[in-house]
C-alpha positions as CSV (number, residue, x, y, z in Angstrom):
1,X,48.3,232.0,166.4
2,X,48.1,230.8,170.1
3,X,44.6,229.4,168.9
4,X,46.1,226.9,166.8
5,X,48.9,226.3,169.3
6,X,52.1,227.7,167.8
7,X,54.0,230.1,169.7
8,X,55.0,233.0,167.6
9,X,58.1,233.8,169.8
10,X,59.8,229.8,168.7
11,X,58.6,229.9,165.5
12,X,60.7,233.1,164.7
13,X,63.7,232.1,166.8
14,X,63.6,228.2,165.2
15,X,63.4,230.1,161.4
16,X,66.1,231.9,162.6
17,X,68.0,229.0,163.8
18,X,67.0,227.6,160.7
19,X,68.6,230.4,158.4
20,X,71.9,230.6,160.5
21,X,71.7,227.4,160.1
22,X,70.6,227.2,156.0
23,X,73.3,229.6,155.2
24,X,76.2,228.1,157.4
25,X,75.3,224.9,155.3
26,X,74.6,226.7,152.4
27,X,78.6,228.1,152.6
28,X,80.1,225.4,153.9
29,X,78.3,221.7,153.6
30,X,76.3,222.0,150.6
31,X,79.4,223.2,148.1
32,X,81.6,220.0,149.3
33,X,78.3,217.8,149.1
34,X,77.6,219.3,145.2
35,X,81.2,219.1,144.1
36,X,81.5,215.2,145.7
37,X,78.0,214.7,143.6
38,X,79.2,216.6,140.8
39,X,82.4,214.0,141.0
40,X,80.4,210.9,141.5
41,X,78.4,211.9,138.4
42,X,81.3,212.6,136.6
43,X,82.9,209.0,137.2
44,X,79.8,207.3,136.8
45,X,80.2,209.2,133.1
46,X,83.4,208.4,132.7
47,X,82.5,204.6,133.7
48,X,79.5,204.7,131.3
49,X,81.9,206.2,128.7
50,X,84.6,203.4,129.1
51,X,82.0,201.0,128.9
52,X,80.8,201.9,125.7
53,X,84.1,202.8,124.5
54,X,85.0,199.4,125.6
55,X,81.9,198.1,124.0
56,X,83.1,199.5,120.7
57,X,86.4,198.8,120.6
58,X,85.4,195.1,121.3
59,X,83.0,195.1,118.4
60,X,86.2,197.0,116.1
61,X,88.5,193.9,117.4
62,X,85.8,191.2,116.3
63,X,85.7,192.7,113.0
64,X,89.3,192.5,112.6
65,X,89.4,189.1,114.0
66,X,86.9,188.0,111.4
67,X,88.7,189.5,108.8
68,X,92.3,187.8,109.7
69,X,90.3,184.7,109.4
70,X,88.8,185.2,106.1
71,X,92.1,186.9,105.4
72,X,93.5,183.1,106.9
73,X,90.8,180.8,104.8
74,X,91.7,182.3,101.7
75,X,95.3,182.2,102.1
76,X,95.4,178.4,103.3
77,X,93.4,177.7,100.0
78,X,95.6,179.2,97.9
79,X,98.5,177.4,99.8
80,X,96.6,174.3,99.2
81,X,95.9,174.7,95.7
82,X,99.6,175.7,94.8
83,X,100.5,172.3,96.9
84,X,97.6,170.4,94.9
85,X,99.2,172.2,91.5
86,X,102.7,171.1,92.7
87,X,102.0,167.4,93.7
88,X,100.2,167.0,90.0
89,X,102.9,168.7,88.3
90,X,105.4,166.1,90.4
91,X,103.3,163.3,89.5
92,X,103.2,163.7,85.9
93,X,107.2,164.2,85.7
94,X,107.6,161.0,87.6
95,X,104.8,158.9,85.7
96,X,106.9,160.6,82.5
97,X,110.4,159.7,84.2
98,X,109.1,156.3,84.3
99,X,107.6,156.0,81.0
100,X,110.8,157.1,79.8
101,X,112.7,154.5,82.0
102,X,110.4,152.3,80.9
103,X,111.1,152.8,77.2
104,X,114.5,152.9,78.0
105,X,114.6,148.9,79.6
106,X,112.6,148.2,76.5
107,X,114.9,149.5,74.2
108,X,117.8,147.7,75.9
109,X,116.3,144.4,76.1
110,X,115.5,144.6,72.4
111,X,119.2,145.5,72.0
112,X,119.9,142.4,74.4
113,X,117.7,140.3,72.2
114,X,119.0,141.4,69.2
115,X,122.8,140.7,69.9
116,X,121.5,137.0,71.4
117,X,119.7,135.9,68.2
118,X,122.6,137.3,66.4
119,X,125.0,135.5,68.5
120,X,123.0,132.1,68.0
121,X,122.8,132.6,64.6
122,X,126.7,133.3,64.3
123,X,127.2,130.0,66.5
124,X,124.3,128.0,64.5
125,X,126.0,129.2,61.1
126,X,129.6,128.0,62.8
127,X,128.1,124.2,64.1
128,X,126.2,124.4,60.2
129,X,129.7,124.9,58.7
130,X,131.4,122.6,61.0
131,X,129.0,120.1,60.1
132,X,128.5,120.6,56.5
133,X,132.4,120.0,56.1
134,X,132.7,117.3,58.5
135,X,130.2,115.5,56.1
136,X,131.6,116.7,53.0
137,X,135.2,115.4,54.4
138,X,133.3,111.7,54.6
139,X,131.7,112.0,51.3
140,X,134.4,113.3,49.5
141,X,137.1,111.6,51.5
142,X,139.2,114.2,52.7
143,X,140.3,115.7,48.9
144,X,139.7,119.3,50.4
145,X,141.6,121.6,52.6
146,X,140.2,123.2,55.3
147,X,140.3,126.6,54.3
148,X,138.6,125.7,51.2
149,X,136.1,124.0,52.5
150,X,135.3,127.0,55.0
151,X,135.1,129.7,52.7
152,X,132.6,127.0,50.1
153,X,130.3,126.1,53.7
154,X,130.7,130.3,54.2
155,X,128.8,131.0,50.5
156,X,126.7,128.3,50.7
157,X,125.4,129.4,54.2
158,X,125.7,133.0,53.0
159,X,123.6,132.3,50.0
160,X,120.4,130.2,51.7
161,X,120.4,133.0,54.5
162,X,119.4,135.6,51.4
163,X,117.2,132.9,49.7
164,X,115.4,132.7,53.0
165,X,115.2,136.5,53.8
């Protein structure tokens, strides 16, 4: 092998060095080196597990999310309708309450009414009497007492008010 310009007696004592060398790493370096690869890979896992882990757990949480808030719409319309029901069921009791009020001041100024026109008709009936006896007193010439001239003014204003009803 001298041709080619290797000399046989380094070749065997560098594979030699080389072996000590292979095995002493072999025993030693290379089980520290596979277990520190072996625990890299095994974070980098871990990492890539947490990540997708993460990943669904995120997707989980935006599904719950969405359903709160459907879960939040549908409640806050029926909130809104039972206020909208309340607020029209309030309404019609106070359009009703006053209607009824209503009715009510009606009623008692009818009743007001009522008593007036029978209190003018009391007094017109009195100043009718007074003044039909006061001018039967000049006609007459004061014959008549005045208790018979009220109750004869009382039937004669008794009798035109049923002619005229």
């Amino acid at each position: 092998m001298s041709g080619l310009g290797i000399n046989t007696g380094a070749l065997i004592a560098q594979l030699i060095a080389f072996a000590i060398l292979f095995i002493v790493l072999a025993r030693f370096a290379f089980p520290v080196l596979l277990k520190t690869l072996d625990e890299r890979q095994a974070r980098i896992q871990e990492g890539i597990d947490n990540a997708e882990r993460a990943k669904q757990e995120l997707a989980s949480a935006e599904k719950r999310i969405e359903a709160m808030l459907n879960e939040a719409r549908v409640e806050s319309q029926k909130v809104i309708a039972s206020a909208t029901t309340a607020a029209e069921r309030l309404k019609a009791d106070i359009e009703s309450q006053a209607q009824q009020r209503a009715r009510d001041i009606e009623r008692q100024v009818g009743a007001r009414i009522e008593q007036q026109v029978a209190k003018a008709k009391a007094e017109l009936r009195q100043q009718v009497a007074d003044l039909a006896i006061a001018a039967a007193e000049k006609v007459i010439g004061g014959s008549m007492d005045t208790t018979t001239n009220r109750r004869l003014v009382d039937e004669f204003v008794s009798q035109s008010r049923d002619s005229q009803c």
